[in-house]
C-alpha positions, -999 to 999 in steps of 0.1 A, spaced: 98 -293 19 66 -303 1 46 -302 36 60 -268 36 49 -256 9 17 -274 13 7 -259 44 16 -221 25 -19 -208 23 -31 -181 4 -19 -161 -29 8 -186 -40 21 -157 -68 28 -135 -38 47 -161 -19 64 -168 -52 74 -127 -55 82 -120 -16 103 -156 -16 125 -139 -51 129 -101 -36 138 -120 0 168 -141 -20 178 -114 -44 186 -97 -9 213 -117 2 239 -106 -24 234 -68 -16 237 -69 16 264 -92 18 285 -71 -6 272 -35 8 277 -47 46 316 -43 40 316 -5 57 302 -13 88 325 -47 91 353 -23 91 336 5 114 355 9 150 385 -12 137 364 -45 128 380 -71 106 359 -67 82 342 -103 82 307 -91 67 296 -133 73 283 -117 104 261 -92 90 248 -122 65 240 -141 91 219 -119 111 202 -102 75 193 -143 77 181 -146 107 158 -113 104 145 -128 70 139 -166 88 120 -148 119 100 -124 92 90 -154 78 80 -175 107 60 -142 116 42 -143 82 33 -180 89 20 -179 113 1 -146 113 -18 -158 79 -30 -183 98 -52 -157 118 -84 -155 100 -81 -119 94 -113 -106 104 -100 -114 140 -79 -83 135 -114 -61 136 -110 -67 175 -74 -64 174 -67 -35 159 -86 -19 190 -62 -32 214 -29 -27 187 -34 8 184 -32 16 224 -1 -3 225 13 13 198 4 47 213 23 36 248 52 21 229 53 59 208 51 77 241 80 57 257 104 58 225 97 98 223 109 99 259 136 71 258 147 68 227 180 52 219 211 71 215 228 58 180 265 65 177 259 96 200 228 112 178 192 115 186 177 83 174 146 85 193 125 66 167 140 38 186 139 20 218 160 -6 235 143 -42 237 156 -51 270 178 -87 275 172 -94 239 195 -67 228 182 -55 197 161 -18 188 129 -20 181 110 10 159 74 12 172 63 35 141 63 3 120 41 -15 145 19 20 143 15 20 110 2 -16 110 -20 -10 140 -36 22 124 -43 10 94 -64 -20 102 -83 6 124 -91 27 101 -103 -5 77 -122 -15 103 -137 20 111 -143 23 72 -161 -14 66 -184 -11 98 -197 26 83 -210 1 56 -238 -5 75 -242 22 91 -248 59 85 -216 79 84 -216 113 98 -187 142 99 -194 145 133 -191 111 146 -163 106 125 -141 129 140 -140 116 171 -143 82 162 -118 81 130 -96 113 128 -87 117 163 -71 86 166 -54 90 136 -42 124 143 -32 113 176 -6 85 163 9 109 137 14 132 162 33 107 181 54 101 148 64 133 136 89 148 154 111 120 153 103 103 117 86 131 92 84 105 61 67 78 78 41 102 90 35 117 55 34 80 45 8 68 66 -13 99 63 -13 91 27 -23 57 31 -49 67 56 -66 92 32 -60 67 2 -81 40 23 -109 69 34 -111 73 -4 -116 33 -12 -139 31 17 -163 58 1 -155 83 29 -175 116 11 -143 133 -9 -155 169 4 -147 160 42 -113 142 29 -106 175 20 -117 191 49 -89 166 67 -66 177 37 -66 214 46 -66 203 86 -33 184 82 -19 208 58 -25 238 86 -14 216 116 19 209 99 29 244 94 17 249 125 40 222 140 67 235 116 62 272 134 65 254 170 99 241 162 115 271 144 103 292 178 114 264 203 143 247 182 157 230 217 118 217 231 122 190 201 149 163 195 172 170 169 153 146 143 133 174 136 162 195 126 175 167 103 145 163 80 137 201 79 173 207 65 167 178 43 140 195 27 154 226 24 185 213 10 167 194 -13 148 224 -27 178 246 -29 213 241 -48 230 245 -15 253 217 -3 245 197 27 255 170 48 231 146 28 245 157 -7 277 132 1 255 104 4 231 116 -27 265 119 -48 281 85 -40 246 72 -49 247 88 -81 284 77 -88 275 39 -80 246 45 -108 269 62 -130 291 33 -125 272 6 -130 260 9 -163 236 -13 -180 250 -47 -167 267 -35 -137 298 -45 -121 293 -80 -111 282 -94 -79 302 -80 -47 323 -55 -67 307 -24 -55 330 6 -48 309 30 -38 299 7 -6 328 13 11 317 51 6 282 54 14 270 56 49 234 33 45 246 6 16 233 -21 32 200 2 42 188 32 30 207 35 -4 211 0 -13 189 3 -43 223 26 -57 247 -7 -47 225 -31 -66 224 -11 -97 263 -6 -90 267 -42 -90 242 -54 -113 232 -24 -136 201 -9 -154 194 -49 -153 194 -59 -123 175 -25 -113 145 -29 -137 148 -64 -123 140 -52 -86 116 -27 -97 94 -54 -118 91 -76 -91 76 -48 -67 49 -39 -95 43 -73 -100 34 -78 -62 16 -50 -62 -5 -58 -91 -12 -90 -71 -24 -69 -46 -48 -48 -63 -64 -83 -81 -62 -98 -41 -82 -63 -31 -110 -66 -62 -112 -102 -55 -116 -100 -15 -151 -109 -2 -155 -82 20 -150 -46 26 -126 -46 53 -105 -76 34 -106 -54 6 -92 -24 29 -68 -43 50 -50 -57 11 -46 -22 1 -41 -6 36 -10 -31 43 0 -38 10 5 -4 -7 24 12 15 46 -14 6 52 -8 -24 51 27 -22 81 27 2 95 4 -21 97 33 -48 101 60 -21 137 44 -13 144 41 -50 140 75 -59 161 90 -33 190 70 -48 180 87 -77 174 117 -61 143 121 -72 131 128 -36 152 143 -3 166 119 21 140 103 38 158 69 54 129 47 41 146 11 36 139 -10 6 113 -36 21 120 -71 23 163 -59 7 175 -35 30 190 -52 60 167 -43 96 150 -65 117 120 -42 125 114 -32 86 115 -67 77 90 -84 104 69 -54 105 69 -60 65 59 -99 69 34 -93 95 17 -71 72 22 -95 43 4 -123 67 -24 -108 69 -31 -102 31 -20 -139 22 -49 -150 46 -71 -122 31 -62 -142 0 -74 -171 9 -95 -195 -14 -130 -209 -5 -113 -242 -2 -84 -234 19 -109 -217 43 -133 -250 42 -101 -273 51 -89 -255 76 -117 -255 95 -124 -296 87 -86 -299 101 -92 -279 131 -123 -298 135 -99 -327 136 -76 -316 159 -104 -305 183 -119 -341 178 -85 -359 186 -84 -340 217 -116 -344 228 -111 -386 223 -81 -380 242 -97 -363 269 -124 -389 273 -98 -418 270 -80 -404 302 -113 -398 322 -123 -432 313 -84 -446 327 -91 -421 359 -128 -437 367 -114 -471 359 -86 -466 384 -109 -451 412 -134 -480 408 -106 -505 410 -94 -482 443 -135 -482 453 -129 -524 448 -99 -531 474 -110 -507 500 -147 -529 500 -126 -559 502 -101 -547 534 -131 -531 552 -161 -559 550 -138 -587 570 -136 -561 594 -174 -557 594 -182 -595 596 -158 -595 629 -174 -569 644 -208 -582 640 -202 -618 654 
């Protein structure tokens, strides 16, 4: 265990902070977990849906190992081969995407003999962001024109979120958030962000136009979050009101200490627990408390961030911290208030809590490559001496074994001279 923890590299507070929400997760999802153990006439044994919320959590974390090991400004060249990939996955989830208890879930696709989903907009996200940090940190030294821009910057970013939107509308507003948030940090001139602004703005309606005309050209996604917004801005009742009122009850119900660990009612209610409202289940369970709890732990990490962004040594460290790390957060508290119903139904999980395998590696990826952004001096300086090692140990190896091979040949050199000179001394008597 100490090796471990020895060889964590990086911001040790937000180790310390991701480790505590990643633990704190367990109990939730055990409890809220009950509804789907006793969907199509299961037994209700949720110790199956513990164990694979563990074995999302141990692979998240193996991804975060390794990937801060990367020195992040490899992902300058990566993020130009990411984002293509992320485009063809896009494409082939619009036009396969998986069928989830008979609906249109085509923000998914099918990860063949592995038997699990996959939802390529997480890996978009990622992808897009660190090309738009890179974009944003070369510009620094050199001249940055509208012109070029658009071509270079905006059309690829127009071009994923065009991929996104009709099946997942609040992880496109999301990311084109974080997008113009990083154009901001990166010194982008604030009159073309608005420019983009007013662009996005008219596209959308524009988009929003296209549907309403052609309602059966798009998958039915699109229906589901324009209802959700109307709903939301009207005092009509919707399908998504049942879920917003059980949340409200489990609130209600919790009260300031809640009502201890796995007595939730309300889970056996609520569609999501275990996902998208299980920020209602833990305040259920563990009240006002355990609530402010979560929620001080998620401003915590991102005040780490912010002090990881002002202290990174370079511009695109300093994007890639905030580029990766906000949106964190900010889904974080996007998934709190629609418990609250503060916001409409967006099915944003709570990072790092809500059960999900491609929320939570997609999470841990990103959180690798800040804790190598984090890095100290001397971290940086001993890696490098211990790959110098390693490369040195090799390199002895390799010269031991061509020493044993020329050895052997010379000995092999020796016993064909002796068997072949008789032979000569015969022949020349």
């Amino acid at each position: 265990m100490k090796t471990l923890i020895h060889n964590l590299k990086g911001d040790r507070v937000i180790w310390s902070f991701v480790a505590l929400l990643a633990l704190f997760s367990f109990m939730p999802v055990y409890s809220a977990s009950s509804n789907l153990a006793y969907l199509k006439h299961g037994t209700g044994n949720t110790l199956v849906y513990l164990i694979k919320h563990f074995v999302h959590l141990l692979m998240g974390f193996i991804i975060m190992y390794q990937v801060q090991k990367i020195p992040y400004h490899y992902f300058r060249s990566i993020s130009r081969i990411l984002l293509p990939l992320a485009w063809i996955l896009l494409v082939y989830t619009l036009l396969k995407g998986t069928m989830i208890e008979g609906a249109n879930a085509s923000r998914w696709i099918q990860v063949p003999f592995l038997g699990i989903t996959f939802q390529p907009s997480a890996f978009a996200s990622i992808s897009l962001l660190l090309y738009v940090a890179r974009y944003l940190s070369k510009t620094e030294l050199e001249e940055m024109t509208f012109q070029k821009s658009l071509f270079e910057l905006w059309a690829p970013v127009f071009f994923t979120l065009m991929l996104i939107l009709p099946a997942n509308f609040s992880t496109t507003a999301l990311i084109f958030s974080m997008v113009l948030m990083l154009t901001f940090i990166g010194k982008y001139p604030i009159k073309n962000i608005g420019i983009i602004v007013g662009f996005g703005i008219v596209a959308f309606a524009f988009f929003v136009l296209v549907v309403k005309a052609f309602p059966d050209a798009f998958p039915n996604r699109v229906d589901t979050w324009i209802s959700r917004i109307e709903n939301f801005a009207s005092d009509k009742p919707g399908e998504d009101d049942y879920q917003i009122e059980k949340a409200k009850i489990a609130i209600a119900s919790g009260g300031v200490y809640g009502l201890g660990p796995g007595k939730s009612i309300q889970k056996n209610f609520l569609p999501q627990s275990s996902s998208d409202f299980i920020f209602a289940i833990i305040i259920e369970e563990f009240g006002l408390f355990g609530g402010f709890t979560v929620m001080f732990l998620y401003l915590m990490l991102f005040i780490r961030f912010i002090i990881a962004s002002y202290k990174a040594p370079t511009l695109f460290g300093k994007l890639i911290v905030a580029g990766l790390g906000f949106p964190i957060i900010f889904q974080a508290f996007i998934n709190m208030g629609v418990a609250v119903e503060l916001l409409p139904t967006t099915g944003q999980t709570l990072p790092l809590i809500s059960s999900g395998g491609t929320s939570i590696w997609m999470t841990c990826a990103a959180l690798g490559i800040i804790l190598n952004v984090t890095k100290k001096e001397e971290e940086i300086v001993q890696e490098n001496l211990e790959k110098q090692q390693r490369e040195e140990a090799l390199q002895k190896l390799i010269d031991k074994q061509l020493e044993e091979d020329r050895e052997i040949n010379e000995e092999n050199y020796s016993i064909e001279d002796h068997a072949v000179n008789p032979m000569n001394a015969v022949l020349n008597k």
